[in-house]
C-alpha positions as CSV (number, residue, x, y, z in Angstrom):
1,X,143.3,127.8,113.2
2,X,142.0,130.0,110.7
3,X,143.7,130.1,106.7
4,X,144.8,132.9,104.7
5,X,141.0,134.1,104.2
6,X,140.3,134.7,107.6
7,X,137.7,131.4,107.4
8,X,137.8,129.5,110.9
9,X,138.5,125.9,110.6
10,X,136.5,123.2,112.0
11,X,139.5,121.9,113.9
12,X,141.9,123.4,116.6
13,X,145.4,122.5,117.6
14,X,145.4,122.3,121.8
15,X,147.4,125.1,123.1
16,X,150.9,124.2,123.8
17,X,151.7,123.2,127.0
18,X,154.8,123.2,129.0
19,X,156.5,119.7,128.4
20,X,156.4,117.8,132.1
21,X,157.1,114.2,130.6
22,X,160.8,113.1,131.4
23,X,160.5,111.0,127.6
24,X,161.4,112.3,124.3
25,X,157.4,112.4,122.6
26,X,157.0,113.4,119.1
27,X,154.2,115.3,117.6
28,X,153.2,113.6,114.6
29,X,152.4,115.4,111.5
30,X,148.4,115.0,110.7
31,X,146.3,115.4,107.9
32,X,142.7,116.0,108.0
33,X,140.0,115.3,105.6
34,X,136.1,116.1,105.4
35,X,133.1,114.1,103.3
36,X,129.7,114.4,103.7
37,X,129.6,111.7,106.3
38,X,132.8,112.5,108.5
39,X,135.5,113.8,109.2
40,X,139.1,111.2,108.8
41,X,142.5,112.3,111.1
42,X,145.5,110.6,109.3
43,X,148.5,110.7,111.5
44,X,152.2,109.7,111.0
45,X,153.5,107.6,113.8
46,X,156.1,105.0,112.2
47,X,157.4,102.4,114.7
48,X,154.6,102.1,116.3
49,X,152.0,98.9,116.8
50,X,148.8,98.7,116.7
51,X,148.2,97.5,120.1
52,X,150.5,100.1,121.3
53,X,148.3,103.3,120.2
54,X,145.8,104.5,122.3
55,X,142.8,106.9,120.6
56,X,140.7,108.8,123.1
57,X,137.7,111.0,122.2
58,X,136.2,113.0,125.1
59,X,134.2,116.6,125.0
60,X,135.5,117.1,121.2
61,X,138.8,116.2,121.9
62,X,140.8,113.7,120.0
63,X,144.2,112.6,121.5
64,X,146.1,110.3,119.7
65,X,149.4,108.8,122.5
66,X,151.8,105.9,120.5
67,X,154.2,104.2,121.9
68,X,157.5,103.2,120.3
69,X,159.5,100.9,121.8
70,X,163.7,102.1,121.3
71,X,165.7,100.2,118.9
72,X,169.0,100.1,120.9
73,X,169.6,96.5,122.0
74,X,170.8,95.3,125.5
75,X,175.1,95.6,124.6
76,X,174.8,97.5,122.3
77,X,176.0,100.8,121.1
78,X,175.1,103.1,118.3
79,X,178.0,104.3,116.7
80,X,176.4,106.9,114.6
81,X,172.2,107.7,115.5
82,X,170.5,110.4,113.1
83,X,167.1,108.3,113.5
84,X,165.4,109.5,116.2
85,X,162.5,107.1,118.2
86,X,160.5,108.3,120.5
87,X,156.7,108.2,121.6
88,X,154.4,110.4,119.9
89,X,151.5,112.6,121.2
90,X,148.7,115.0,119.6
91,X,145.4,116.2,120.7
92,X,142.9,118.2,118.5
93,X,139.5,119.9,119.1
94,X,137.3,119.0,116.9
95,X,134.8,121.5,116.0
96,X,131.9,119.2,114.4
97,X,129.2,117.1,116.0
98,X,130.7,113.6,116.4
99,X,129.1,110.4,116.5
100,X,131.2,109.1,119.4
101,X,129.8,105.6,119.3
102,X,131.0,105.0,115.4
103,X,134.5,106.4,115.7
104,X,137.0,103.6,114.2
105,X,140.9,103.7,113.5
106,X,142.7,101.3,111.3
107,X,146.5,101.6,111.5
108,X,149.2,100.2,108.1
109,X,152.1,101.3,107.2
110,X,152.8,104.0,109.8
111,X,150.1,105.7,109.3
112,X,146.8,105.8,112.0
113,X,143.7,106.8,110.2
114,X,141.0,108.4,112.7
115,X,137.0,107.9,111.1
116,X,134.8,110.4,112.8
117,X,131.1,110.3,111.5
118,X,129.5,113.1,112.1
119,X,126.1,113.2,114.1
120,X,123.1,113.8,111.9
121,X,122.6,117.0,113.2
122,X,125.8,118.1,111.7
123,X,125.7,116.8,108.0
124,X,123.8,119.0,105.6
125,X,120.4,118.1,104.4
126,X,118.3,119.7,101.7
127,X,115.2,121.0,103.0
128,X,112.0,120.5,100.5
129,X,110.2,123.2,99.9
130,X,106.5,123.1,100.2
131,X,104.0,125.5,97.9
132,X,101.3,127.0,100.6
């Protein structure tokens, strides 16, 4: 992705792929943030439960899969449906060093918040200086 000043981000959006799932899936809207210490992926997935979201990082790649279950009872029929439920899906590249091992997600309120630390080699350090 790169912004209006031609910067590259850190992170890039999987190409899009043709859809081969028979399922409705949603692609949840994501924000990402940066700190010294790592990188956090906050994704909307409402509907969801914990236990039914799967997080997978592999090769740089974060995919996020949620299940949501459909609302629609045995018998009965909607009369009027503007809500849509579906699964949701999204898969980033991230572009940092990542500390696999301490990757955590904590999920409230619909959202899914993604903690990457960043490997050591990848956060800044100041370099001291040494007179000859």
């Amino acid at each position: 992705m790169a912004d209006d000043s031609g910067v590259s981000k850190p992170v890039v959006e999987e190409a899009s792929a043709e859809q081969t799932r028979a399922a409705a899936c949603y692609r949840p809207h994501v924000d990402i943030l940066e700190t010294a210490d790592e990188l956090v992926v906050l994704a909307d997935v409402p509907g969801a439960a914990a236990d039914s979201i799967d997080v997978d990082f592999e090769q740089g790649r974060l995919t996020v899969h949620a299940r949501v279950p459909a609302r629609q009872k045995e018998g009965t029929e909607f009369w009027l449906q503007e809500y849509g439920v579906a699964d949701f899906h999204r898969s980033l590249q991230i572009g940092e060093a990542i500390d696999a091992a301490g990757i955590r997600a904590e999920y409230a309120d619909g959202v899914l918040a993604v903690h990457l630390p960043k490997a050591p080699s990848a956060k800044p350090r100041k370099i001291a200086v040494r007179a000859g």
